[in-house]
C-alpha positions in Angstrom: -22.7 38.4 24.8 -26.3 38.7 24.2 -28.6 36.1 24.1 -29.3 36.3 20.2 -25.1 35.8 19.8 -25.3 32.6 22.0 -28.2 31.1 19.6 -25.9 31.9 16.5 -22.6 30.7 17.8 -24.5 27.6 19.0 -25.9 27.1 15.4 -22.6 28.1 13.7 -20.7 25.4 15.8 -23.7 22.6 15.0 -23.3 23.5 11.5 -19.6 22.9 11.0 -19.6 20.0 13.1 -22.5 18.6 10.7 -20.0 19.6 7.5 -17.2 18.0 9.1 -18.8 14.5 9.7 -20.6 14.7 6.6 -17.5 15.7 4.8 -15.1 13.2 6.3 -17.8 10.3 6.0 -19.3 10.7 2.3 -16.9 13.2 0.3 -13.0 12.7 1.0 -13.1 8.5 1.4 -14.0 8.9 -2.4 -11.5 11.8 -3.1 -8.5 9.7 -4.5 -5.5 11.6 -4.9 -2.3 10.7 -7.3 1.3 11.3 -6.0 4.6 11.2 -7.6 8.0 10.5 -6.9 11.3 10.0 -8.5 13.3 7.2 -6.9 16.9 8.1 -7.9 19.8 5.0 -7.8 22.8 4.1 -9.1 21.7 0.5 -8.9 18.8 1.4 -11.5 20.2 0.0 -14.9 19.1 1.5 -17.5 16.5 -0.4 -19.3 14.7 0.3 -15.8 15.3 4.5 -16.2 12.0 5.7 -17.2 10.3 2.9 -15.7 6.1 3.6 -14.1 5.6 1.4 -10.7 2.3 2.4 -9.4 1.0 1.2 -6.0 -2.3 0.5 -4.5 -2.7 -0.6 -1.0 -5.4 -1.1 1.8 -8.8 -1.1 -0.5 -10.4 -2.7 2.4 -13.4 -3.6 0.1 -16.8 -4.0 2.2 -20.0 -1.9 2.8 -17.5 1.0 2.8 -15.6 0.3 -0.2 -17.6 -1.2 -2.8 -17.2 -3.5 -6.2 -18.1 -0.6 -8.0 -15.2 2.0 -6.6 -12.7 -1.0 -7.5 -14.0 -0.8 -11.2 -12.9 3.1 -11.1 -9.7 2.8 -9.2 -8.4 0.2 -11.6 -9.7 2.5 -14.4 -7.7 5.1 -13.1 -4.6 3.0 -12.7 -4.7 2.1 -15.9 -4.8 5.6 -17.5 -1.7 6.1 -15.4 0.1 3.1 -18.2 1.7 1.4 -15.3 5.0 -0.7 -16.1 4.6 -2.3 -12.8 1.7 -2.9 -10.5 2.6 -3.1 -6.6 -0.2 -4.1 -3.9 0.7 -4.1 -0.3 -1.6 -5.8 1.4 -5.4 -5.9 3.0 -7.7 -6.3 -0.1 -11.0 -7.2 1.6 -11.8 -5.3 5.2 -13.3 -8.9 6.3 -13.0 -12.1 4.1 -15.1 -14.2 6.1 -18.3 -11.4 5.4 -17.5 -11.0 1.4 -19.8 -14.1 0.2 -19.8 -14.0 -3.9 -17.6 -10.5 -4.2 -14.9 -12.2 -4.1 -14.7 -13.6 -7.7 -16.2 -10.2 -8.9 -13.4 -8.5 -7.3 -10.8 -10.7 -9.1 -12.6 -10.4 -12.2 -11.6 -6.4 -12.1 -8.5 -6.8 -10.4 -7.8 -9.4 -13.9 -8.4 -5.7 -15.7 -4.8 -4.2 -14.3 -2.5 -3.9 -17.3 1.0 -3.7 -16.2 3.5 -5.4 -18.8 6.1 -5.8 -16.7 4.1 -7.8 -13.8 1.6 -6.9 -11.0 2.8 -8.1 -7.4 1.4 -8.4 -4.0 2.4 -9.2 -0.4 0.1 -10.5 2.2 -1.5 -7.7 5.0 -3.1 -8.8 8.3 -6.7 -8.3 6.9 -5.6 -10.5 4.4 -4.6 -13.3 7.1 -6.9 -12.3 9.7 -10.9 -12.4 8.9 -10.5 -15.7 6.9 -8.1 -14.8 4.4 -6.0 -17.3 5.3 -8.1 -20.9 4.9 -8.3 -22.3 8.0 -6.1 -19.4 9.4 -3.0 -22.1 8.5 -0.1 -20.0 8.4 2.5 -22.4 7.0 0.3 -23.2 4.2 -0.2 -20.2 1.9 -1.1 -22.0 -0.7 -4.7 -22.5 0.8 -5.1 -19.1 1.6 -7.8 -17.3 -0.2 -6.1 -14.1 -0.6 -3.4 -15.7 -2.4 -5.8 -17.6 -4.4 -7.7 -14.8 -5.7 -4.7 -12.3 -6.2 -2.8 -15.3 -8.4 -6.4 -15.6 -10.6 -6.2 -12.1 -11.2 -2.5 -12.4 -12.3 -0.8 -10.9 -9.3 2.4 -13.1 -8.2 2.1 -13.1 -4.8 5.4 -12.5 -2.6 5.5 -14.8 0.9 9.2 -14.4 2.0 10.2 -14.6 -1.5 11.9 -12.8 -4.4 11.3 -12.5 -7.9 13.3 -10.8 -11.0 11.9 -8.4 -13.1 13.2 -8.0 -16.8 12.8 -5.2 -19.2 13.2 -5.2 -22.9 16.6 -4.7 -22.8 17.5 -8.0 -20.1 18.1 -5.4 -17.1 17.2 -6.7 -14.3 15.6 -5.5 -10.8 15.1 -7.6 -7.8 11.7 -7.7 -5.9 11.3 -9.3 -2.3 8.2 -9.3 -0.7 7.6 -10.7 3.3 4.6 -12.0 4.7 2.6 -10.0 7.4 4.1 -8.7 10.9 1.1 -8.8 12.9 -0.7 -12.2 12.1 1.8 -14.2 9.7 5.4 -15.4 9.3 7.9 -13.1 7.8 11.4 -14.5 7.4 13.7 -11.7 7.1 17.0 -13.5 7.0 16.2 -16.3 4.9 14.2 -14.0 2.3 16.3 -10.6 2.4 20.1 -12.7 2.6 18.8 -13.7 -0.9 19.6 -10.2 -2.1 22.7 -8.6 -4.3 24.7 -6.2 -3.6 25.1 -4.8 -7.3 21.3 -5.1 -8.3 18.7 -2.6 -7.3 16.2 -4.4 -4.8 12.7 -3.5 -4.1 10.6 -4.5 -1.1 7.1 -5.3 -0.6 6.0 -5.3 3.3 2.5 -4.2 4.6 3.7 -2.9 8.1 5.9 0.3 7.4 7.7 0.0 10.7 9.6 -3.1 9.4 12.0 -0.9 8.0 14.0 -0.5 11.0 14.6 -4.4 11.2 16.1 -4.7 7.1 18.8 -1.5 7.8 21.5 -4.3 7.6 19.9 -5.7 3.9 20.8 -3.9 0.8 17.5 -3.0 0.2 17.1 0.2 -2.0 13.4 1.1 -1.4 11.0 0.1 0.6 7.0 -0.3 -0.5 4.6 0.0 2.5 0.9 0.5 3.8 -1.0 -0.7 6.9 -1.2 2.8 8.0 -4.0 4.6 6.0 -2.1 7.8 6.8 -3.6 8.2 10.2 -7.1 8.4 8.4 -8.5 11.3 10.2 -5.7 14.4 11.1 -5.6 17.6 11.6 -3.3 20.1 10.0 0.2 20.4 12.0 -0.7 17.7 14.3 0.7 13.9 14.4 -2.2 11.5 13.5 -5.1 10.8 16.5 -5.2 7.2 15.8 -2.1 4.6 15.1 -1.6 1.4 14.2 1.1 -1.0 15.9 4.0 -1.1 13.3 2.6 1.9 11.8 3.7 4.4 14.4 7.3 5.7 13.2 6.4 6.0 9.7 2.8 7.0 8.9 2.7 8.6 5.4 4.7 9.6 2.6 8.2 9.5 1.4 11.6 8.6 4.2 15.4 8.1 4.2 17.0 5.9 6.1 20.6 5.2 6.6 21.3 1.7 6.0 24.5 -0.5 6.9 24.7 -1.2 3.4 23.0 1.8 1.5 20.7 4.2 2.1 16.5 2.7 2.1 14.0 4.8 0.8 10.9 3.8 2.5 7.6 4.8 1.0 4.4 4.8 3.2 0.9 5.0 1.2 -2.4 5.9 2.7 -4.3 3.3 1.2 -7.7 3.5 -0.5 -10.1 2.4 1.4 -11.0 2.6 5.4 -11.3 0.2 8.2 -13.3 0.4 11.8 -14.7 4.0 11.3 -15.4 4.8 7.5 -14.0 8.3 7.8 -11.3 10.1 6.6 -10.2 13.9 7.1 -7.4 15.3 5.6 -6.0 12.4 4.8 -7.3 11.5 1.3 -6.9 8.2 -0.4 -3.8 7.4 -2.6 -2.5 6.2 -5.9 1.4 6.4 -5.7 3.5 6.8 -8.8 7.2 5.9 -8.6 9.6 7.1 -11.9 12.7 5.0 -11.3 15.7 6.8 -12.3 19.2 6.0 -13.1 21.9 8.3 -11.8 25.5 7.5 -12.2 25.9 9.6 -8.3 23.7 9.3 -5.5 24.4 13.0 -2.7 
């Protein structure tokens, strides 16, 4: 290879590595994508069929995700006429750093219009950092998080359940459990709450939780935590991990429960946390279409 080959290979190799941080630092954090999935149940009654859940998760707001990208992210949930709005966990990347944002961010998040209610479950950034006042686990009450997610009109899911109505008086069940990693989630005491005959949806940051509820009848699970992996590379598993985010990084799975099968949904999140990269892994809104089916294969 001649000299003048070296000096272009060298500068070829600079150049794409230059596009490639550039890319992953300033271009694809903002690229939000929009998936879609049909969940399909025979616990699903009907005035449900038809019904728009759309989820949001890991915003991490900070220097890297600012007031202003909220503003558009809720404007773009709201084009997508939501029935139900889901958030699973870590609003602010570090509460204790946020100052006067806070009320500004709960002024937008006010904005969501979702008729049928807007619900959230606690993530570790959202216990960790100051979220939680006094970092008092028992008492949620004083947490900050919770404070600012019930002022924007969010009910807020610690080991608890809540019933949804339509029009109609169907009914769906909602659970949603505190955080694995820094808070107290009561599986038993929250999940033996459940029915057999109604269709039960759970809100739980961690995504690798799903292997402890297999003995719950719980239809489909909502998670987060693990931002997808946040920087891949086609056909490979993710470089970078998160503990309870290891079995199930991204996307849709099915699980084989002792009761009924779980559907366990994993979104990438929105914003980014330690390094503000992402590389093919763009951010997500998720879109779930429940539908009733008198037969589930």
């Amino acid at each position: 290879m001649t000299k003048k080959w070296i000096v272009i290979t060298f500068l070829t190799i600079i150049i794409l590595l230059m596009s490639t941080y550039l890319y992953a630092r300033y271009v694809e954090p903002k690229k939000v994508t929009i998936t879609c999935n049909y969940i399909k149940s025979k616990y699903i009654p009907n005035g449900f069929s038809g019904m728009k859940v759309v989820q949001f998760s890991d915003t991490h707001l900070g220097p890297n995700f600012t007031i202003e990208q909220l503003k558009e992210l809720v404007n773009q949930m709201n084009m997508l006429k939501p029935d139900i709005v889901v958030f699973t966990g870590d609003l602010i990347d570090n509460f204790g750093e946020y100052g006067s944002q806070k009320q500004k961010a709960q002024s937008i998040l006010t904005q969501i219009h979702a008729p049928l209610g807007k619900y959230a479950v606690f993530g570790n950034h959202d216990r960790g950092g100051g979220g939680s006042y006094l970092y008092n686990k028992e008492n949620v009450d004083n947490s900050l998080y919770k404070k600012l997610m019930e002022g924007a009109g969010f009910t807020v899911l610690v080991n608890a359940i809540d019933k949804i109505t339509s029009a109609n008086g169907d009914q769906i069940t909602i659970a949603g459990l505190d955080d694995f990693l820094l808070g107290m989630p009561k599986i038993p005491g929250t999940l033996q709450q459940l029915q057999q005959q109604d269709f039960n949806l759970l809100l739980v940051h961690e995504p690798d939780v799903a292997d402890k509820i297999l003995e719950y009848p719980v239809d489909f699970q909502i998670s987060g935590h693990s931002h997808g992996g946040q920087v891949r590379f086609p056909f490979l598993k993710p470089i970078i991990t998160t503990p309870l985010a290891n079995q199930y990084v991204e996307g849709m799975y099915s699980l084989e429960g002792k009761k009924r099968s779980l559907q366990l949904y994993v979104n990438r999140g929105i914003g980014t946390t330690r390094a503000p990269f992402r590389l093919f892994c763009k951010p997500e809104l998720s879109i779930f279409i429940l539908q009733r089916v008198e037969m589930e294969y």
